[in-house]
Residue frames relative to the residue before (quaternion, step in Angstrom):
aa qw qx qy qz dx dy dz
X 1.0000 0.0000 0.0000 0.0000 0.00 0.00 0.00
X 0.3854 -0.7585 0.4714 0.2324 3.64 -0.64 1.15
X 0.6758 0.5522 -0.2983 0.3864 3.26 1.40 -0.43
X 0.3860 0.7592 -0.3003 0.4296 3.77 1.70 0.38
X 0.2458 -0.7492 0.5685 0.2347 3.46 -0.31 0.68
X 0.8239 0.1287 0.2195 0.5064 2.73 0.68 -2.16
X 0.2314 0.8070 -0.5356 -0.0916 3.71 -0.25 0.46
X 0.2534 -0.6632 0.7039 -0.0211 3.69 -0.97 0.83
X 0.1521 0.7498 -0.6387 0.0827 2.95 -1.42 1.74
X 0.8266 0.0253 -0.0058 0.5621 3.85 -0.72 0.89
X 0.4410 0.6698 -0.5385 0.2586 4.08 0.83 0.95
X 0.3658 -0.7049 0.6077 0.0075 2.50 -1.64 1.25
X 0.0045 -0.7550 0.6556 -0.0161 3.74 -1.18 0.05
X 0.2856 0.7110 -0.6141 0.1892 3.38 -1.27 0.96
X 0.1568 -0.8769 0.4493 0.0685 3.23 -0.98 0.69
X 0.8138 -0.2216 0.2669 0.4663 3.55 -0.93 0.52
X 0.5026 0.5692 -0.6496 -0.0369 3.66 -1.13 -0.63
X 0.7195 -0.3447 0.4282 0.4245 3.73 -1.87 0.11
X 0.7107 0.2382 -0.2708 0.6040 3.76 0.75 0.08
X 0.8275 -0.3177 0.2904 0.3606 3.52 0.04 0.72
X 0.6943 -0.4294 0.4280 0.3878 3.69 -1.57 0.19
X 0.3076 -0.6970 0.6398 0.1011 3.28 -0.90 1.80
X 0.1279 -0.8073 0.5286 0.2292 3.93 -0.67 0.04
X 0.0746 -0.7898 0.6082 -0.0280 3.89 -0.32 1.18
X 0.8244 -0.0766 -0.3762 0.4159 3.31 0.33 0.59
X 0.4147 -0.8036 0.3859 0.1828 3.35 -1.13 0.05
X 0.6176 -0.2949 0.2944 0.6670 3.79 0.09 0.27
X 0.0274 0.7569 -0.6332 0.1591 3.60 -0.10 1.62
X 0.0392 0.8446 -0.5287 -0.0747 3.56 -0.98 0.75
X 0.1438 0.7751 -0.6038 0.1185 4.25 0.17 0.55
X 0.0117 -0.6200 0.7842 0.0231 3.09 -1.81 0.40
X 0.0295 -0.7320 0.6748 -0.0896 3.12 -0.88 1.17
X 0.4837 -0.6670 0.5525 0.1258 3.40 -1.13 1.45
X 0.7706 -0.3117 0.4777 0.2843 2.62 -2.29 0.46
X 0.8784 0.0197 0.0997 0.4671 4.06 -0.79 0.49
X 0.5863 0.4027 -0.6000 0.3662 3.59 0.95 1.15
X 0.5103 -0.5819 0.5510 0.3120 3.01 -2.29 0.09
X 0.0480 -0.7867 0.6153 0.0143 3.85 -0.39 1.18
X 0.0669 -0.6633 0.7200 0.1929 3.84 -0.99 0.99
X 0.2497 -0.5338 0.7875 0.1802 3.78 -1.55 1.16
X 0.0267 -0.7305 0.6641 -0.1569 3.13 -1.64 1.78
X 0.4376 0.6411 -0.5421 0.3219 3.63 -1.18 1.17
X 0.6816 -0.6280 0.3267 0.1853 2.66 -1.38 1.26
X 0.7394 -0.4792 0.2033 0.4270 3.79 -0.63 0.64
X 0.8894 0.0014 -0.1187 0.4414 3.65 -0.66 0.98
X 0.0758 0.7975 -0.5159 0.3035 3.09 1.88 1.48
X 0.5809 -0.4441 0.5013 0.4626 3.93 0.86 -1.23
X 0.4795 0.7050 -0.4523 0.2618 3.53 1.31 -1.24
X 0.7199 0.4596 -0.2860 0.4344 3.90 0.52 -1.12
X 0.6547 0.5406 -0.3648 0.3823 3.87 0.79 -0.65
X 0.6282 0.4682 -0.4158 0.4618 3.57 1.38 -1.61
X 0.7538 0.5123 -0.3581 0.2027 3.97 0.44 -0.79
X 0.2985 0.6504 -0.3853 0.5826 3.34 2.06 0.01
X 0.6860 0.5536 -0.2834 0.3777 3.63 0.33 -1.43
X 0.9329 0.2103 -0.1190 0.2672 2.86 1.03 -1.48
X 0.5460 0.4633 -0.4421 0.5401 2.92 1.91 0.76
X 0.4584 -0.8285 0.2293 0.2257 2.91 1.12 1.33
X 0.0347 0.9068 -0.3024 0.2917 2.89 1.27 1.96
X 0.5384 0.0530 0.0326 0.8404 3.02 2.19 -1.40
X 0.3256 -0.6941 0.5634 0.3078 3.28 -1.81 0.30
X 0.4560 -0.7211 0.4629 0.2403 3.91 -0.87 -0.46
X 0.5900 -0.7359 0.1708 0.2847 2.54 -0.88 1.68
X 0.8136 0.0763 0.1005 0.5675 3.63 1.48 -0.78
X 0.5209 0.4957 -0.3165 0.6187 3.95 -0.09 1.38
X 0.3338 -0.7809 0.5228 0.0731 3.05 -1.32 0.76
X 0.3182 -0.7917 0.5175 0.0638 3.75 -0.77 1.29
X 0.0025 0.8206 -0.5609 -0.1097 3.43 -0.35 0.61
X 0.0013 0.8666 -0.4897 -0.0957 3.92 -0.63 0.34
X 0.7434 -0.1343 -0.1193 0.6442 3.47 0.18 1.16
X 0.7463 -0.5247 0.1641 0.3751 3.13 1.10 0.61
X 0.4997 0.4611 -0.4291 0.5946 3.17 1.41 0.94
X 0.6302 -0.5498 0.5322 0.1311 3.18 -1.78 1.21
X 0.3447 -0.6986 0.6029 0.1722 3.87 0.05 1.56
X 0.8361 0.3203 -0.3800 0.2320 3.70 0.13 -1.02
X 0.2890 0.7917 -0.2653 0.4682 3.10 2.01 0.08
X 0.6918 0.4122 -0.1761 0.5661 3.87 0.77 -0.81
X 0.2946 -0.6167 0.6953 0.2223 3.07 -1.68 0.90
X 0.8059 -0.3075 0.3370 0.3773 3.34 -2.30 0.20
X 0.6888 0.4510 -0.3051 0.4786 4.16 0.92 0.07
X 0.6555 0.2796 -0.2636 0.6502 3.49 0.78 -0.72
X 0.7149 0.3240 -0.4718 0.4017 3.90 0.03 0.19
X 0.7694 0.3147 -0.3307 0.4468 3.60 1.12 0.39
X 0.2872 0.5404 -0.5275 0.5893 2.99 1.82 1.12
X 0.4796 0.8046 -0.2131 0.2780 3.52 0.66 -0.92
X 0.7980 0.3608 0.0216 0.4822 2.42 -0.11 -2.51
X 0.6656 0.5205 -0.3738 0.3826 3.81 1.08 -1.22
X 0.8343 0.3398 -0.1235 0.4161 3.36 0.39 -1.36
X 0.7205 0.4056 -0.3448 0.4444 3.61 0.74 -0.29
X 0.7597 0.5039 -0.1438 0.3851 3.70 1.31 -0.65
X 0.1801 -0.7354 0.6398 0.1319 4.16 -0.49 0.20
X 0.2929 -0.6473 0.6904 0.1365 3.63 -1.03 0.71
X 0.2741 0.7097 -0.6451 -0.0709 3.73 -1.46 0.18
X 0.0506 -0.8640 0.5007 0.0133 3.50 0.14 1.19
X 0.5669 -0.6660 0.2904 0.3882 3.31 -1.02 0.26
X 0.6096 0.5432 -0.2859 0.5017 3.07 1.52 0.04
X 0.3548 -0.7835 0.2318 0.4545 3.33 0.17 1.09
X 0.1335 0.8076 -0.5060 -0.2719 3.54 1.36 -1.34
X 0.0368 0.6669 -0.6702 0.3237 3.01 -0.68 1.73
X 0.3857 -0.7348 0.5183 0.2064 3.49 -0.91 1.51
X 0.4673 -0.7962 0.3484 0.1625 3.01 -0.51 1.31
X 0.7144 0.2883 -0.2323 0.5937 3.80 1.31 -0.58
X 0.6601 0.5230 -0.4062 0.3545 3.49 1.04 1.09
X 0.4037 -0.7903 0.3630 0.2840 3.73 -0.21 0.73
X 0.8393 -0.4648 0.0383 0.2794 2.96 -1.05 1.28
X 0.6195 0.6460 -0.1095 0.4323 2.85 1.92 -1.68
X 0.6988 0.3319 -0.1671 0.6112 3.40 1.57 -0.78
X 0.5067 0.6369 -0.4212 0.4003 3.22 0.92 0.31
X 0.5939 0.4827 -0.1050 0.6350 3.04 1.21 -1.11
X 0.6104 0.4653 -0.3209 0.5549 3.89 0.25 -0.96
X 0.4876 0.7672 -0.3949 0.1334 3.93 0.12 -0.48
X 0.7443 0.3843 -0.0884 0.5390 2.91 1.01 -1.40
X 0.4000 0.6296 -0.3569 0.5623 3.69 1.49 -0.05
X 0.5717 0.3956 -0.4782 0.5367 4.12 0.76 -0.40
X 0.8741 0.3271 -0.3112 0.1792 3.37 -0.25 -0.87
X 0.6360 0.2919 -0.4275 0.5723 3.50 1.22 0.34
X 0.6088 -0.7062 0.3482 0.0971 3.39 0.85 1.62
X 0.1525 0.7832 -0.4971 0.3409 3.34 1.35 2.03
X 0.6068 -0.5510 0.4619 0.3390 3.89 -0.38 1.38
X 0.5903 -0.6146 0.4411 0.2815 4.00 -0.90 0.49
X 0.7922 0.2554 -0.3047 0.4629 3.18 0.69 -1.08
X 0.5682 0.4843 -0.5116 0.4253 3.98 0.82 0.58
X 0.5188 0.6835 -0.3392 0.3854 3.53 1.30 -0.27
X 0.7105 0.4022 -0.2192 0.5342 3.27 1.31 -1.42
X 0.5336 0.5698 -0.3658 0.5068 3.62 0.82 -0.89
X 0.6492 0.4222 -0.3289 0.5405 4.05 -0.06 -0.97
X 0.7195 0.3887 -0.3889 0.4242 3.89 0.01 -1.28
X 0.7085 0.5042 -0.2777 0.4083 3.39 0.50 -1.39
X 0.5331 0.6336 -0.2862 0.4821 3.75 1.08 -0.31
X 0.8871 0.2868 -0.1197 0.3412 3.10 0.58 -1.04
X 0.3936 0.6393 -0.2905 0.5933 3.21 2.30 -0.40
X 0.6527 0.6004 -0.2505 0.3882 3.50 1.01 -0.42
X 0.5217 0.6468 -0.2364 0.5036 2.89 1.89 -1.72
X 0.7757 0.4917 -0.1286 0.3740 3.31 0.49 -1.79
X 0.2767 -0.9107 0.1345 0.2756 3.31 1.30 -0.24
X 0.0518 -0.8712 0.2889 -0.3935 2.40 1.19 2.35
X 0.3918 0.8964 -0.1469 0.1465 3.14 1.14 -0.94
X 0.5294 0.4188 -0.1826 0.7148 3.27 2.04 -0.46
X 0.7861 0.2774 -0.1160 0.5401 4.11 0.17 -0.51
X 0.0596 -0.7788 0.5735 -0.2470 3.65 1.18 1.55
X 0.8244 0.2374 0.0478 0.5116 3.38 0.68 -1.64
X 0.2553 0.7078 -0.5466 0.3675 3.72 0.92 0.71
X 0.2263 -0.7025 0.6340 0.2309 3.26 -1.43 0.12
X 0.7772 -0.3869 0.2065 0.4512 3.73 -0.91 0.84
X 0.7095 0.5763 -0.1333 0.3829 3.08 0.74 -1.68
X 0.4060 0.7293 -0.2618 0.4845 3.63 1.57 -0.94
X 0.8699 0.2298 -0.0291 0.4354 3.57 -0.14 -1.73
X 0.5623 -0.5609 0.4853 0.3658 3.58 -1.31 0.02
X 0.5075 -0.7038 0.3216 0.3791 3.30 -1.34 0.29
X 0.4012 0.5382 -0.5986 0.4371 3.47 0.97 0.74
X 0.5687 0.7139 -0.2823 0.2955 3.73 0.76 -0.69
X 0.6340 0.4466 -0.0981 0.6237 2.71 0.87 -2.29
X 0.6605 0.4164 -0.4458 0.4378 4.33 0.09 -0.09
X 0.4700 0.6401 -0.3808 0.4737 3.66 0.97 -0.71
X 0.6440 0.4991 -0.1464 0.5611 3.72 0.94 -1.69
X 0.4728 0.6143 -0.3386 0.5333 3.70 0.95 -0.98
X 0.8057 0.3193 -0.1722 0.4683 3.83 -0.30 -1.89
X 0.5596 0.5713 -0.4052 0.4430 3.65 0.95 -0.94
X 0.8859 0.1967 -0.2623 0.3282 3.31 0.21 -0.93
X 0.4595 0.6427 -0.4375 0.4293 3.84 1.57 0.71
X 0.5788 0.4468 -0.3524 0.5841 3.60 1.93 -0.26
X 0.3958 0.7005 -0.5712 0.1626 3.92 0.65 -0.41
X 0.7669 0.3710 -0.2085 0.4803 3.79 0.82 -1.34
X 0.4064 -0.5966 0.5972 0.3497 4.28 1.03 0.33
X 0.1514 0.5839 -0.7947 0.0676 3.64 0.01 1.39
X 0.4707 -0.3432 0.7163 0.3841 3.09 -2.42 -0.19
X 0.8536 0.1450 -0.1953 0.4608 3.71 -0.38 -0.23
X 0.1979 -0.6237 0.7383 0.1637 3.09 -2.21 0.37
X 0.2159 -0.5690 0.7832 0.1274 3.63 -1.79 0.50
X 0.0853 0.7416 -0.6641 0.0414 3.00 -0.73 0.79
X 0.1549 -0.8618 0.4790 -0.0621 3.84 -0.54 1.07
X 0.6602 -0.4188 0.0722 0.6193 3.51 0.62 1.78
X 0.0510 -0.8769 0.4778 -0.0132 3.49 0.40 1.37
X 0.6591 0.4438 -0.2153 0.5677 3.26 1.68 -0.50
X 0.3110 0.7701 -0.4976 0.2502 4.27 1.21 -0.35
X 0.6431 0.5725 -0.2580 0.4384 3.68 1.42 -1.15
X 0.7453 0.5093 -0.1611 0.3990 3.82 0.96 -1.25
X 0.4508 -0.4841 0.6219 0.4192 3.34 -1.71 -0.04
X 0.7020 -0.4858 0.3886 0.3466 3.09 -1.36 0.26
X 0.6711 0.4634 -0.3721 0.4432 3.98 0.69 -0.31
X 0.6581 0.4306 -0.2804 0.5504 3.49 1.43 -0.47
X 0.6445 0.4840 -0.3880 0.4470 3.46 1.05 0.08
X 0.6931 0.3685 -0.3826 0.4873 3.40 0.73 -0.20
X 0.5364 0.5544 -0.4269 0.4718 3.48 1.26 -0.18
X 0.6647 0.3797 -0.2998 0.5693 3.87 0.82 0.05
X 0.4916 0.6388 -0.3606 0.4693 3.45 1.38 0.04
X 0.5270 0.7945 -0.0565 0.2964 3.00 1.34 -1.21
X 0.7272 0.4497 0.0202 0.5182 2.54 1.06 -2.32
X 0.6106 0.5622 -0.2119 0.5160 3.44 1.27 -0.85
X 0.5744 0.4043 -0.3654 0.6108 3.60 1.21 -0.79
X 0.6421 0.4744 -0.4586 0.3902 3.82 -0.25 -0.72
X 0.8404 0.3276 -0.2743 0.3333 3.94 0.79 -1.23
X 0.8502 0.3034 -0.3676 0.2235 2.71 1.05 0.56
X 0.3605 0.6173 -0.5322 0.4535 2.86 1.17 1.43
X 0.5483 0.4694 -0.4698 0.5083 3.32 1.39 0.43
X 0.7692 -0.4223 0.3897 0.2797 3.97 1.05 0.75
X 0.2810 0.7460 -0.3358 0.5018 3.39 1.98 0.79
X 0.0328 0.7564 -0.6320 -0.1658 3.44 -0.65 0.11
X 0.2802 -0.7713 0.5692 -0.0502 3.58 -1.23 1.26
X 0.1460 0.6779 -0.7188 0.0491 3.38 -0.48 0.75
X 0.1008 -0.7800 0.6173 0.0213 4.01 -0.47 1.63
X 0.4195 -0.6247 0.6352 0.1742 3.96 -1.44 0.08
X 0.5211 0.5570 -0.6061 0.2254 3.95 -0.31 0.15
X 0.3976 -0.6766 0.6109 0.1040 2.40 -1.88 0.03
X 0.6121 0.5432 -0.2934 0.4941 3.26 1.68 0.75
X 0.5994 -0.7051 0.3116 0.2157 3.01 -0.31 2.02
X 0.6206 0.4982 -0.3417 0.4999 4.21 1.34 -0.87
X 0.6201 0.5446 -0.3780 0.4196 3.58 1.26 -0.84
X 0.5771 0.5996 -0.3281 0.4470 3.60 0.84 -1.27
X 0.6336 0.5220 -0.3966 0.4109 3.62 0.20 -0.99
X 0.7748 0.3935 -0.3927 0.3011 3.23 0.41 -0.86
X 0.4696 0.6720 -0.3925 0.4170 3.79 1.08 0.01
X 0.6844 -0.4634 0.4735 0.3046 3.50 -1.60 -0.02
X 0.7382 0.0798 0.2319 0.6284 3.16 0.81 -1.81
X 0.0674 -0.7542 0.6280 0.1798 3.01 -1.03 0.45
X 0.5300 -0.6517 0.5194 0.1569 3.71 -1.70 0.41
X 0.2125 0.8932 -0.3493 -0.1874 3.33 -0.55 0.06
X 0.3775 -0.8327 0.3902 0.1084 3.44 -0.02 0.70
X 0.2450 0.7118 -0.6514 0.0947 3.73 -0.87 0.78
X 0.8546 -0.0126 -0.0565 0.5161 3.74 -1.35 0.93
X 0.5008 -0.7282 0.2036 0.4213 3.53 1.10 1.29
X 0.3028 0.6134 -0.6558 0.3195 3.53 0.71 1.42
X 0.2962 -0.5977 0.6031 0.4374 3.37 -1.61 -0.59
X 0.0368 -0.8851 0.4603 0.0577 3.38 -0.53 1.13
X 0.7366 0.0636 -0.1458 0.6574 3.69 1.24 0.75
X 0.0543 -0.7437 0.6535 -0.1295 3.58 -0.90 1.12
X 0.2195 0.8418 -0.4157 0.2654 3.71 -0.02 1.16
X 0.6143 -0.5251 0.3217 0.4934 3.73 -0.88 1.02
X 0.1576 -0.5286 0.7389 0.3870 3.38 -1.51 -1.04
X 0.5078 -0.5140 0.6332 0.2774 3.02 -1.77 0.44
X 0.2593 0.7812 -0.5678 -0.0104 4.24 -0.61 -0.37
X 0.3589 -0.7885 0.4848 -0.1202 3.05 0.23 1.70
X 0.7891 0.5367 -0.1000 0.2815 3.09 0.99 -1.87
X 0.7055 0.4720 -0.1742 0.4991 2.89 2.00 -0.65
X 0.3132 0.6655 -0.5950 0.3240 3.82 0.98 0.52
């Protein structure tokens, strides 16, 4: 189906320990379309943090099948999954990790070196999208300069630099007060009614709302997958 972002069938995950194979996920199954907003929810060492590794095809699993825009991940060597991962995928972690002795503009512009974009389309694109984010004055700031609702803004700016089809986002707000967190909530609501997919991590019931659907994870099952209501957003 062209209209699949993501489809996940029968994955597993476990790892090593001094007693034997831990198991973190379990016969997971999700499909997640073209242009929804999905919040993965559960309670600490539910699995929620491993499947989003998986699916920013960060780690692989131990058993099950990953599909990403409709290619087979285990199917790809170490080049085409970091062709992949660059151009089809956005990061938003809760950590902002911004290079600290680099301006914003080249923050953002980073990922633009390695799929070996000419300079002046690098700056032009970063500066675009700092703009988007409404940044547009603090081009040339350093990290340290802006707040940390800001310095995330710079964060999302530079997960749109390559024109993925999807975001991960992984407690993107864990860093903020709660007025700066829905204000990045915001931003996230705007991309993706521009046709974004969003697959987000929290664990805060105001963040969820703002999704389509929410996920929900316990003892790395999925144990409830359901609309959202969002009233708030007409």
């Amino acid at each position: 189906m062209t209209d699949t972002v993501i489809r996940i069938e029968g994955l597993h995950k476990s790892y090593e320990t001094s007693a034997g194979l831990f198991p973190v996920l379990k016969n997971v199954d999700l499909r997640i379309a073209v242009g929804e907003f999905v919040a993965i929810m559960g309670p600490s060492g539910s699995g929620k943090s491993t499947f989003m590794n998986i699916l920013g095809c960060l780690d692989e699993p131990t058993a099950g099948r990953y599909e990403l825009n409709g290619r087979d991940v285990a199917n790809l060597d170490r080049d085409e999954l970091a062709s992949l991962r660059n151009r089809t995928i956005g990061f938003v972690f809760q950590g902002f990790n911004l290079l600290p002795r680099m301006s914003l503009q080249d923050n953002v512009a980073l990922p633009l070196i390695y799929c070996g974009v000419e300079r002046d389309e690098r700056r032009q694109r970063a500066r675009d999208l700092l703009a988007k984010v409404g940044l547009e004055r603090y081009f040339e700031s350093m990290p340290n300069n802006i707040s940390g609702g800001q310095q995330q803004r710079v964060a999302i700016a530079r997960a749109l630099v390559n024109r993925p089809r999807l975001i991960l986002a992984d407690e993107p707000t864990g860093n903020l007060d709660s007025h700066t967190g829905e204000e990045i909530m915001a931003l996230f609501d705007t991309l993706n009614r521009e046709g974004i997919t969003i697959v987000l991590v929290t664990h805060e019931a105001d963040i969820a709302q703002h999704a389509q659907r929410q996920v929900h994870f316990l003892d790395g099952r999925i144990v409830g997958d359901h609309a959202v209501q969002r009233e708030h957003r007409a």
